[in-house]
C-alpha positions in Angstrom: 150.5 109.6 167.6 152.5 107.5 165.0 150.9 104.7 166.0 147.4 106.3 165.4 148.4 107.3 162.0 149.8 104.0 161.1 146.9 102.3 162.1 144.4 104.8 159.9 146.7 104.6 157.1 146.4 100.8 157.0 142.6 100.9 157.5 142.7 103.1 154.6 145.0 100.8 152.6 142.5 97.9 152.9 139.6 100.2 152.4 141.1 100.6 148.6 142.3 97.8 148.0 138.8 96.4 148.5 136.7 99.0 146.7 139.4 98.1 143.7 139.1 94.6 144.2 134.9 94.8 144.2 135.3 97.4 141.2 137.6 95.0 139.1 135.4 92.0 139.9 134.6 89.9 136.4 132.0 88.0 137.9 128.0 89.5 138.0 126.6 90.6 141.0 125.1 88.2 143.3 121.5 87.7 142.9 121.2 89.1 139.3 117.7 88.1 138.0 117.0 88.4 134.2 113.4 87.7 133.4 113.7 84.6 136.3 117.3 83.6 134.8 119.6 83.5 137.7 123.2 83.6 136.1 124.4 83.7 139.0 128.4 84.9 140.0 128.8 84.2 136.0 131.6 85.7 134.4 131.0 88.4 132.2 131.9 86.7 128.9 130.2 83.6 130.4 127.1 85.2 130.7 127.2 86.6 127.2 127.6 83.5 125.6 125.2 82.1 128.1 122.4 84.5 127.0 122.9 84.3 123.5 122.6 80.5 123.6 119.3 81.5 125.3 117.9 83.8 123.4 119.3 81.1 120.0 117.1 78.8 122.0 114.1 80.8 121.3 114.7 82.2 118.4 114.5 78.8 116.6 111.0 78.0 119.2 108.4 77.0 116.4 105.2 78.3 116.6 101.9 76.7 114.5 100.0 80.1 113.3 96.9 78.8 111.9 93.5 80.9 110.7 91.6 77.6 111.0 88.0 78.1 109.3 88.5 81.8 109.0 91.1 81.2 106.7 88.9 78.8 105.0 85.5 80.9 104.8 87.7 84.6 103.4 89.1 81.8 100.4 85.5 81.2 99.4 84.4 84.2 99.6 87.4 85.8 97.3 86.5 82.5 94.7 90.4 82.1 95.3 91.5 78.9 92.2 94.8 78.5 94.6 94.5 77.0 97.9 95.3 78.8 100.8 97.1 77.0 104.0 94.6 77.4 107.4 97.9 77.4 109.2 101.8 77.1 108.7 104.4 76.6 111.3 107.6 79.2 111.4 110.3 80.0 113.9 110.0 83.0 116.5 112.9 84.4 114.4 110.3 84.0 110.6 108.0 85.8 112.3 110.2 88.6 113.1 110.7 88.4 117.3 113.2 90.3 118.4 115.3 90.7 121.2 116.5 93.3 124.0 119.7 91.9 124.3 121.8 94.9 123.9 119.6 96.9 125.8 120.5 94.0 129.4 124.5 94.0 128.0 123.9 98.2 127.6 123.1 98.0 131.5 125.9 95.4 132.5 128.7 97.5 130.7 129.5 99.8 133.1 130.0 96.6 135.3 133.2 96.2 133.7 134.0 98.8 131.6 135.9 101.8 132.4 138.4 103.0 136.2 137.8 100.1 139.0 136.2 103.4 141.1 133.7 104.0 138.1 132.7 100.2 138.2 132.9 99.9 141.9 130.3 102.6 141.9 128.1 101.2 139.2 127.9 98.0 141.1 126.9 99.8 144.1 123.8 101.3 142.6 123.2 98.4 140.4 119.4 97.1 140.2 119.5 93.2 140.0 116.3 92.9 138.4 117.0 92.4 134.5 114.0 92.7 131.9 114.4 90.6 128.4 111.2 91.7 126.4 110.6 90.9 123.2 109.7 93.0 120.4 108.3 92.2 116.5 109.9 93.4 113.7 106.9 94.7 111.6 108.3 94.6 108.4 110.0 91.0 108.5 106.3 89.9 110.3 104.6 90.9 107.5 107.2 89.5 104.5 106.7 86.1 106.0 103.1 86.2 105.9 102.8 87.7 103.1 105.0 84.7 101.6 102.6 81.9 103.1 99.2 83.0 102.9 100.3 84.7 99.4 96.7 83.7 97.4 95.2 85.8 100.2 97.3 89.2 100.6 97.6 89.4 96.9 93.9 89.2 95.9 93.1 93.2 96.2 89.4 94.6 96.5 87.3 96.0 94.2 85.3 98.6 94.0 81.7 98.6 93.2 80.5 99.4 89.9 77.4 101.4 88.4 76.4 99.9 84.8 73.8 102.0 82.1 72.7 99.6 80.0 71.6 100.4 76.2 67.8 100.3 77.7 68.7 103.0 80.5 68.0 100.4 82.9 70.5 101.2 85.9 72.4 98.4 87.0 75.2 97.8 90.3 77.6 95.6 90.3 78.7 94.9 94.9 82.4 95.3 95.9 84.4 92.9 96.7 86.6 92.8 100.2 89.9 91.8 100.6 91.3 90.0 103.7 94.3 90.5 105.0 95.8 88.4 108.3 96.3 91.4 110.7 99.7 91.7 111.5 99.2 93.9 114.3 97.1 91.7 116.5 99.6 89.0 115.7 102.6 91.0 116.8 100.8 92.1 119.8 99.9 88.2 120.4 103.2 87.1 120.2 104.4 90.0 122.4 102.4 89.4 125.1 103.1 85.8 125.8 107.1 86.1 125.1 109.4 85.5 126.6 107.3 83.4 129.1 108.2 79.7 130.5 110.4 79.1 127.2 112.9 81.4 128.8 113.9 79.1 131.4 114.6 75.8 129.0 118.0 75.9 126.6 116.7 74.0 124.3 113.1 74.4 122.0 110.2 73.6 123.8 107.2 72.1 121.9 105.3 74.1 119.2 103.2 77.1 120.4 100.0 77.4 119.0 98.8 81.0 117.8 95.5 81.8 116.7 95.8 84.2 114.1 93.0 87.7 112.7 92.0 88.2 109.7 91.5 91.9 108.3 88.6 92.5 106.2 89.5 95.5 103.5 87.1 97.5 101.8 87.5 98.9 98.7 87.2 102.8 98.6 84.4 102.5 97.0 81.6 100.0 98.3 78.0 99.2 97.4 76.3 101.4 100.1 78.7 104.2 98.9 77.7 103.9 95.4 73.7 103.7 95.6 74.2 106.3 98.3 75.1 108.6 95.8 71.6 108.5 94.6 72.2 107.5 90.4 68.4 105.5 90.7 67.4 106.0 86.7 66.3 107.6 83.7 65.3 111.1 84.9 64.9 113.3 81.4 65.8 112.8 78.0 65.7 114.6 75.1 66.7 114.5 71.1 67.3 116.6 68.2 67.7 116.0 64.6 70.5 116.2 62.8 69.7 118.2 59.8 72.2 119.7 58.2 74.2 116.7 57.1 78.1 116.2 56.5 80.4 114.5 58.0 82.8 117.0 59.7 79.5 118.2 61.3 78.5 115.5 62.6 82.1 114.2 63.8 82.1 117.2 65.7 79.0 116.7 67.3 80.5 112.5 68.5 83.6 114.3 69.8 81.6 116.7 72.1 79.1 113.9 73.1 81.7 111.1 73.5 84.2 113.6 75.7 80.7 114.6 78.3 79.4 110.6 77.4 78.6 108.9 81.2 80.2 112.4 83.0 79.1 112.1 86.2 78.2 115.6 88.5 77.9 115.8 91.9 75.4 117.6 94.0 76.2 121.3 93.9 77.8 121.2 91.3 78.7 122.8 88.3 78.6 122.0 84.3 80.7 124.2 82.4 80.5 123.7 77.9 83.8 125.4 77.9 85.5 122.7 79.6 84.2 119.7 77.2 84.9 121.2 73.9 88.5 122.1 75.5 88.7 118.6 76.2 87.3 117.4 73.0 89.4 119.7 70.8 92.1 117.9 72.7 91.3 114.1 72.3 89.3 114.0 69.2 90.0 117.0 67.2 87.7 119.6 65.2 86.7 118.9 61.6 85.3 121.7 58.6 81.9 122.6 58.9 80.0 126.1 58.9 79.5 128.0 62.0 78.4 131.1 62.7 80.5 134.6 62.4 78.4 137.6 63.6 74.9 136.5 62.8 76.1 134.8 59.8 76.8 131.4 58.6 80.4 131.1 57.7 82.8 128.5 56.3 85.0 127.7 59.7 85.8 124.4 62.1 84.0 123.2 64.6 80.3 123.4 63.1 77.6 121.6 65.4 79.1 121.4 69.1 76.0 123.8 69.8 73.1 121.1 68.5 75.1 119.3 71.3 75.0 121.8 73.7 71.0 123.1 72.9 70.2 119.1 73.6 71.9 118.9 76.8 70.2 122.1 77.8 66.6 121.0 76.5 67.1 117.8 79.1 68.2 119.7 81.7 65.7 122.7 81.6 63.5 119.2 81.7 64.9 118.2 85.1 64.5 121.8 86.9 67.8 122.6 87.1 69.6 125.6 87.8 70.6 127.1 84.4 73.9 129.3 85.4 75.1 130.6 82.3 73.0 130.3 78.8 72.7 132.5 75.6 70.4 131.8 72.8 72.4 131.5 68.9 72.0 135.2 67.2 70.0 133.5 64.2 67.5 130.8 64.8 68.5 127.4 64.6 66.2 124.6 62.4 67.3 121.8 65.0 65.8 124.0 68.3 62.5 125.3 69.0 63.1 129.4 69.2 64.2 129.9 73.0 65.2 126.4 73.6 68.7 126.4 72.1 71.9 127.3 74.2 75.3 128.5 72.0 78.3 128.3 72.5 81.5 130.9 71.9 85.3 130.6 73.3 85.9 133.3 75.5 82.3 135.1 74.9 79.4 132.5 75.6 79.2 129.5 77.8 76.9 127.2 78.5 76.4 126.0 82.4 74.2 124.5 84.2 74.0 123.3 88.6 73.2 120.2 90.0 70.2 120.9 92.6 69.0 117.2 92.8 70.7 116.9 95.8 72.1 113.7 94.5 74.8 112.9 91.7 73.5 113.3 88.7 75.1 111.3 84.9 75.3 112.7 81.7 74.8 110.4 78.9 75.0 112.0 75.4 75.2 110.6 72.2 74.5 110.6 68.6 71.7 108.0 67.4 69.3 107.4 63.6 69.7 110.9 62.8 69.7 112.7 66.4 71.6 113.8 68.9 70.8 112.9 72.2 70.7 113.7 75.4 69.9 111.8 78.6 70.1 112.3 82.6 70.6 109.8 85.3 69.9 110.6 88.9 66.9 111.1 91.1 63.7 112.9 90.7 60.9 113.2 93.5 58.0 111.1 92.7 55.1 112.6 90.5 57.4 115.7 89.6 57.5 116.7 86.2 58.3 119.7 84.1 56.8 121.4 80.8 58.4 124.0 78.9 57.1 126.3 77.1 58.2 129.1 74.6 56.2 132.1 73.1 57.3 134.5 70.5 56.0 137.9 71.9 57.1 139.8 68.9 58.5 139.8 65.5 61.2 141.9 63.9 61.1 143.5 61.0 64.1 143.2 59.0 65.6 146.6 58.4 67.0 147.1 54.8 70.7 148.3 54.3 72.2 150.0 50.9 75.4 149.9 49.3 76.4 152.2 46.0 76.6 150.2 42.5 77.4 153.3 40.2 77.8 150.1 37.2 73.5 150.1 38.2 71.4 152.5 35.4 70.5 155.7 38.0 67.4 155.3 39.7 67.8 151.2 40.1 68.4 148.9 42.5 69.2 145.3 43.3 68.8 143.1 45.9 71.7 141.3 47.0 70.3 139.0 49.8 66.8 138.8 51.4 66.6 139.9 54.9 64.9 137.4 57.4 62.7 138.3 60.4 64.0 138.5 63.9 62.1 137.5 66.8 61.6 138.2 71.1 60.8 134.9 72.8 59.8 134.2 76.2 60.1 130.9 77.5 58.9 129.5 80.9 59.0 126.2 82.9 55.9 124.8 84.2 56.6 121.9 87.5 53.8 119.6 87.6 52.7 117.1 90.9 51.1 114.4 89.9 50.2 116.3 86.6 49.0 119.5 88.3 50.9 123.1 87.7 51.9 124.0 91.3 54.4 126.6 90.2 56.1 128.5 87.1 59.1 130.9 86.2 60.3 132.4 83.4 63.6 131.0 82.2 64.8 133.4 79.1 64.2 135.8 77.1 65.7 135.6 73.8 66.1 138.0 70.7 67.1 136.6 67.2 67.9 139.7 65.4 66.3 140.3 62.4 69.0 139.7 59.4 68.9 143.2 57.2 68.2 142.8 53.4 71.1 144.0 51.2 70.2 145.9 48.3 72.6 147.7 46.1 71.6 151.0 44.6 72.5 153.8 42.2 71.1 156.8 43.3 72.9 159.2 41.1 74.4 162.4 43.3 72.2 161.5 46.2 73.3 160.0 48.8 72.0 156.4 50.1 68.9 155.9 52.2 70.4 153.3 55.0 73.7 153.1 53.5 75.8 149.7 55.4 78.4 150.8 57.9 81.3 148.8 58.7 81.1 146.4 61.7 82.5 148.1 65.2 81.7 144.7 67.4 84.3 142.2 67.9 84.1 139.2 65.7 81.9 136.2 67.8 82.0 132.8 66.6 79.5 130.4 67.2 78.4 126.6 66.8 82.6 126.2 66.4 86.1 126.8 67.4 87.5 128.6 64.0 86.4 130.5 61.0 88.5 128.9 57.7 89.5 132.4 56.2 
């Protein structure tokens, strides 16, 4: 029995001392493959400076990239004055190849790292296969060709441009691409044939050659984009005369035309007044000149954004569009045929109008030998045409209104200002194919009020006829942004 237990006891002595002696081991495994590199029973520290001399090796493998006559045809195109190399030669390491050669020493670690049992058991279940794969560092790939084929990643594209000359001839200017070698395809290139043969050599093998991709970049806008938008020509224009002179007039009228001057509106949608003579107020500023103040013409700021506005609204009534939001000036206006003029009021009256062309449509407004004008760029069906038409369907009498002048002899009177006649018009838009009225609608109807006459009276102990009351209504301005009190 003691001899039994001797004998297992010594088995079991040799039994550790050989798992301790496998699990202390400082060579490699026998048969340990990386990528077809057989290291061999290499000691560990061997084998480190062994791979590392490798993967040295490779990093410093040159490698000819060239675009040949791609590279070549893209720098006429662009009219590039530098010249631009079809192909340059850089290291594996320039072009930003990376290696997994923490990720092989990561799986060798436990190997000889840690108790001899926990090593004896990681070489047990140790895999001999070993993968070395190569990866690109994106952002070093594209420094170094950004740096050689630098006439070419630099030149950026344009977009198209759309040109209205002074005889409203339409006019496009084409896009210009960029190209830009395509980093990603050269990565994946690269990639794909690494590590390959050069593994197995220590030293640099002969240049690789690399074809590289070129990237054509278009600009956001192209040619196809721009036309597509449907900005053909001249569609309607229309012009009023500037007659009440001055200059702070008619520098308000430029800053509303300059601020809406080329505004462009796509389909659907909508022009709002309000918006522009914010936005003019803002960049150009308001000058002294008479507007309106309840029916009346008033000292004030602002004076002739309306003639503006009423222009605008006389081109686009021309163009059947949708008229959202219009009122006609409470006194007649000398620039605007009765029912054709639209006002303008902050925070009462607006003046809008929709784009139903279906494509984008240009404003182009301006003041020109004496006028104000108003034009529209876009599309129009062919032989479509509109006429409009206003008609006064009645005229109001001015009422007369009396106030008490007790320094008057009893019994007479005297007229302080001349009342004017008020009017009702109706005003309708006729659309004409190919000349002939296939369909009409009435647009507006518009009253002018009739301005009262004022006539001061003494009438003794009897009272007045149609004596003036005091004005209830909120003050309105019009054709301006201020009244100069």
């Amino acid at each position: 029995m003691v001899k039994m237990i001797a004998v297992f006891t010594g088995i079991f002595v040799l039994l550790v001392m050989a798992v301790y002696g496998y699990g202390v081991n400082g060579r490699l495994p026998d048969g340990v493959n990386v990528s077809g590199w057989l290291p061999g029973k290499m000691r560990y520290p061997a084998f480190q400076k062994a791979l590392a001399s490798r993967l040295d090796a490779l990093d410093k493998q040159t490698v000819y990239v060239s675009g040949g006559q791609k590279i070549a045809d893209a720098a006429q195109e662009l009219g590039l004055a530098e010249p631009v190399r079809p192909g340059v030669t850089f290291t594996l390491r320039q072009l930003g190849v990376r290696w997994n050669a923490q990720e092989i020493e990561a799986e060798l670690a436990p190997l000889f790292q840690g108790t001899a049992w926990s090593r004896a058991r990681a070489r047990w279940r140790f895999e001999r296969e070993l993968t070395l794969t190569a990866r690109v560092d994106t952002a070093a790939l594209q420094r170094t060709v950004d740096a050689a084929w630098a006439p070419l990643q630099r030149t950026q594209p344009a977009d198209a441009e759309r040109r209205i000359t002074a005889g409203d001839r339409v006019v496009y200017k084409p896009h210009r691409a960029g190209y830009r070698v395509d980093t990603a395809k050269l990565a994946q290139a690269l990639t794909a044939r690494l590590p390959g043969p050069l593994w197995a050599a220590v030293q640099p093998a002969p240049p690789l050659r690399q074809e590289l991709a070129l990237r054509r970049v278009e600009p956001p806008l192209t040619l196809a984009k721009l036309q597509a938008r449907g900005v053909r020509g001249l569609v309607s224009a229309f012009s009023t005369p500037i007659r009440s002179k001055g200059a702070g007039r008619e520098h308000n009228m430029s800053a509303a035309a300059q601020q809406m001057y080329d505004m462009e509106l796509a389909p659907g949608a909508v022009f709002d007044y309000a918006r522009v003579i914010k936005a003019a107020e803002k960049n150009f500023g308001f000058r002294a000149a008479p507007v309106i103040l309840n029916g009346k013409m008033v000292p004030g700021v602002g004076g002739g954004i309306c003639q503006v506005s009423s222009t605008l609204y006389a081109a686009a009534l021309r163009l059947g569009l949708e008229i959202v939001e219009r009122r006609n000036h409470s006194l007649p206006v000398s620039y605007a045929t009765l029912g054709q003029d639209a006002t303008y009021a902050g925070g009462y009256i607006n003046f809008k109008f929709k784009n139903t062309t279906g494509h984008h449509l240009v404003i182009r407004t301006y003041l020109e030998d004496g006028r104000v004008v108003a034009k529209l760029f876009g599309s129009m069906p062919e032989g479509v045409s509109y006429d409009i038409v206003s008609k006064t369907v009645k005229t109001l009498a001015p009422k007369v209104k009396y106030v008490r002048n007790t320094s008057l002899p009893i019994g007479s009177e005297q007229v302080l200002q001349k009342g004017k006649e008020g009017y009702v018009v109706e005003t309708y838009r006729y659309k004409k194919m190919n000349g002939r009225i296939v369909s009409s609608e009435r647009i507006s109807k518009d009253t002018y009020k009739a301005q009262p006459a004022l006539v001061a009276a003494n009438t003794g102990n009897t009272p007045l006829p149609n004596p003036a009351e005091p004005r209830k209504e909120p003050d309105v301005i019009e054709d301006g942004v201020a009244v100069a009190w």
